[in-house]
C-alpha positions, 0 to 999 in steps of 0.5 A: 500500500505505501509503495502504490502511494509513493509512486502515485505521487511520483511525476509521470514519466514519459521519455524522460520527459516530466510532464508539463506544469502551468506557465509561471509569470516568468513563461508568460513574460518570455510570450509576445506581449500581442495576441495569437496570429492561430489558435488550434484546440482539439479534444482527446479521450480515452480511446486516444491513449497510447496514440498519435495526434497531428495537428496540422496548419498553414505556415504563411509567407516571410515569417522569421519566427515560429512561437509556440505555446501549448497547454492542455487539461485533465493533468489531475487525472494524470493525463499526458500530451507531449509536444513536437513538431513537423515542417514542410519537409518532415520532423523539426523536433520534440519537446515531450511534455518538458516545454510549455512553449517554444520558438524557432528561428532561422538562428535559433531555436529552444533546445529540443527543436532545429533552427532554420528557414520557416518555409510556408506550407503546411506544418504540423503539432505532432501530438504523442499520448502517453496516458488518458484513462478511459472515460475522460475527456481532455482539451488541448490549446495551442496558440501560434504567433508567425513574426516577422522583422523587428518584432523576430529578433529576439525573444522575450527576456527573463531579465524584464521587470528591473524597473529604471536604473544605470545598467553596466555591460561589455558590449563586444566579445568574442567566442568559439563561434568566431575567433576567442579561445581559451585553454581547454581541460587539457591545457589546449588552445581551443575555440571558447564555449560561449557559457565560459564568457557568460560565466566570466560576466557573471562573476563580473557583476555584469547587467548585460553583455553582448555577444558579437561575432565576426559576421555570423549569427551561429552563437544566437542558438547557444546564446538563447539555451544559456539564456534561459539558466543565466536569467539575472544577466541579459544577453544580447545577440550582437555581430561584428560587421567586419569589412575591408574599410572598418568594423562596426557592431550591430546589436539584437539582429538575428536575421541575415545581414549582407555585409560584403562591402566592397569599393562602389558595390551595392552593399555599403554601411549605410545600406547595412545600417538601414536594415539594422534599424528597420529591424529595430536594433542599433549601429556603434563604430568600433575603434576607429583610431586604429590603424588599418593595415596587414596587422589588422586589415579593416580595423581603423575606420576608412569607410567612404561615404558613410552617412554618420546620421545612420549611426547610432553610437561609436566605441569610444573605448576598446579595451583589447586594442588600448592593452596591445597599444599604450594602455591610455584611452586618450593615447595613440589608439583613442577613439576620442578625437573621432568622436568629437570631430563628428560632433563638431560636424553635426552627428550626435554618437553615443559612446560605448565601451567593449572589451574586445574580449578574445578569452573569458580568462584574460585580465586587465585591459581587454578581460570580460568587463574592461572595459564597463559601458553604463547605460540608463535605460527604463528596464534591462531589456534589449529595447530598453538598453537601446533606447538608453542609447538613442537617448544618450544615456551612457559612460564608460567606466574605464577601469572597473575596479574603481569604485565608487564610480557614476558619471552624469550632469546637467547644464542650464540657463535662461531657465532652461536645463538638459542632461547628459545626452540633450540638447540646450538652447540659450540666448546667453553665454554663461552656462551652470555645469552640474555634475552628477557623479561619484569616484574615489577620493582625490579624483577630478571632474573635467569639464570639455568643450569638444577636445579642449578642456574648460573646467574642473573641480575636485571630487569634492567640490563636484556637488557645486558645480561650475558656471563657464562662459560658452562662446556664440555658436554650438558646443559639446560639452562631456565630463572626464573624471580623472584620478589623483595621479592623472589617469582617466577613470571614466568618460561620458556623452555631451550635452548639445549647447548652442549659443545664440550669436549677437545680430 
């Protein structure tokens, strides 16, 4: 008796596999917040146990992802349907009973079905019952979301709900499914697993990282399935567009991207960086101030007729190119000059930081979080980081072990005011600079117009804040804080002022 007791209370087990639980609020967030596109329902009954069911429907045109959430009655009286799936050219994958719902993309899938191209035609729920007693009656529900462009990207994120805060990220790395590679077990050099950088993020105390690749998108797959177990830090699919003329990043793009740039081809960076956008995701330049040459083909920036209103940030620090260089983020390799001479032409970049990492195990300059990007965003989604982004809420933490360490201000007059990635307009020259920020004792705000330097104050005397008298015309103005011995701890984005000029 007490053995028939304990294995009724035993989960049943069918392949392996444990029969399904209701979706939690977490499986319901990683759902497409709209409705369905289809719903099936179906019924099954005691003459369908031990049988197969399928459940077919039609896979329309152009649609870039497959979501599928799957749930049924009658668990209480231990009945059991397990979930697969058929395409128009035969078995795509099983999940049993250990998934409530799934997703296939080009890039990736959830673990237990096959990423690849969603040909239209029928499909088909193949639907396998392990156990329904007779005389009972169960119904099934699947409901079907065919996406397509931006909102396909990417699914939902575990890590929504954070609320607004300064998230801190690397936002470029590489893994085994480029050109990173660490010593395996046996002390060999060996293509990186993708979780050993997500490992190294983690202990880190990352909010995010990206994942960027050399012009593939074949990490996306493993990136999702570590996703689902590294639910407190969001992972980004990312791609390095490497061409002949420069490097730039792509963020949450999964879709394939043409990036064979060549001298008066079709493909260029703005053809690129338009189907980026169009798919809802974000451009940064990386490392600019490198040179370009059989060392490093490609890494500094000589692209021709590059729209720079297309763009929507630049990598202002790289870690990895600053740790074979002079180590100094304003020395021979800095982005920074760059930067500011875009500004002065019109374009408004947002700085980021990446580490460039190659090996999860590297320290120093250029390890998994050296450089640190902060970005305030509204939740830590990708969306929401990318917004952050538009807006130009961001600095880069260069050496991540100072601490305490923020970087924001605001500038105002004539009754007017802006933060740190805004604009101001006044009619009068004298501006008030309010920084808001934190660093280690005897460190100094520096205040620059452009390139040159206009201001400074002791960490101490930050909370007052500085008036500087502005000359007619457009200025950007960022804030550098440097530490007692002169070496540059962080740097942010400008604040847009235009002068009135005299008539």
């Amino acid at each position: 008796m007490l053995e028939a007791l304990a294995l009724a209370a035993l989960p049943v087990l069918i392949g392996g596999a444990l029969a399904p639980v209701a979706a939690s609020a977490q499986e319901a967030q990683a759902l497409p917040a709209r409705d369905a596109d289809l719903t099936l329902t179906g019924t099954i009954t005691g003459m369908d146990h031990q049988s197969y069911q399928r459940a077919p429907f039609t896979m329309p045109e152009g649609v870039d992802r497959l979501v599928v959430a799957f749930d049924y009655d009658g668990r209480e009286e231990k009945t059991v349907i397990d979930l697969g799936l058929e395409d128009v050219n035969g078995f795509r994958g099983a999940s049993g009973g250990n998934k409530p719902h799934f997703t296939i993309a080009r890039s990736d899938a959830t673990p237990s079905y096959l990423a690849g191209p969603i040909d239209a035609g029928e499909w088909a729920l193949s639907l396998v019952v392990p156990n329904i007693r007779q005389g009972v009656t169960a119904e099934w529900t699947a409901r079907i979301w065919f996406l397509q462009g931006a909102e396909a990207q990417m699914p939902p994120s575990p890590t929504a709900g954070r609320g607004l805060g300064w998230y801190r990220g690397d936002l470029h790395m590489h893994t085994g499914h480029s050109d990173g590679s660490c010593d395996s077990e046996a002390g060999r050099r060996v293509p990186c697993p993708l979780f050993r950088t997500v490992e190294a993020a983690k202990a880190r105390n990352l909010d995010f990282i990206a994942i960027t690749e050399h012009n593939t998108t074949s990490h996306a797959g493993a990136l999702y399935e570590v996703q689902q177990y590294f639910d407190h830090t969001l992972l980004i699919p990312g791609r390095e567009i490497t061409t002949f003329f420069g490097h730039f990043n792509i963020f949450g793009i999964t879709s394939p991207i043409d990036f064979r740039i060549t001298k008066g081809g079709v493909i260029g960076f703005d053809t690129i960086a338009d189907r980026v956008h169009e798919l809802g995701g974000i451009v940064s330049i990386n490392h600019p101030g490198l040179p370009s040459g059989e060392l490093c083909m490609g890494c500094g920036w000589t692209m021709d007729n590059a729209d720079y209103a297309k763009a929507d940030a630049v990598e202002l620090v790289n870690g990895s190119s600053l740790a074979s260089a002079d180590r100094n983020p304003e020395g021979i390799v800095s982005a920074i000059p760059f930067w500011t001479k875009l500004q002065s032409e019109g374009f408004a970049l947002t700085p980021l930081g990446g580490s460039d990492n190659h090996d999860p195990d590297a320290h120093d300059l250029g390890a998994v979080g050296a450089p640190v990007t902060f970005i305030e965003a509204q939740d830590l989604t990708p969306q929401a980081l990318f917004d952050g982004i538009r807006k130009g809420r961001s600095f880069i933490a260069i050496d991540p072990s100072a601490r305490p360490l923020h970087l924001d201000f605001s500038a105002a007059g004539g009754g007017k005011s802006a933060r740190m990635g805004g604009d101001l307009q006044l009619a009068r020259a004298l501006v008030r600079l309010m920084p808001d920020v934190q660093a280690p004792a005897g460190s100094v705000v520096e205040f620059h117009d452009g390139g040159t330097p206009i201001a400074e104050l002791p960490i101490a005397d930050a909370p007052s804040g500085v008036d500087v008298s502005l000359d007619a015309g457009t200025h950007h103005v960022h804030l550098r804080i440097r530490s007692g011995s002169g070496d540059l701890l962080a740097i942010g984005n400008a604040i847009r002022i235009d002068v009135a000029r005299d008539e």
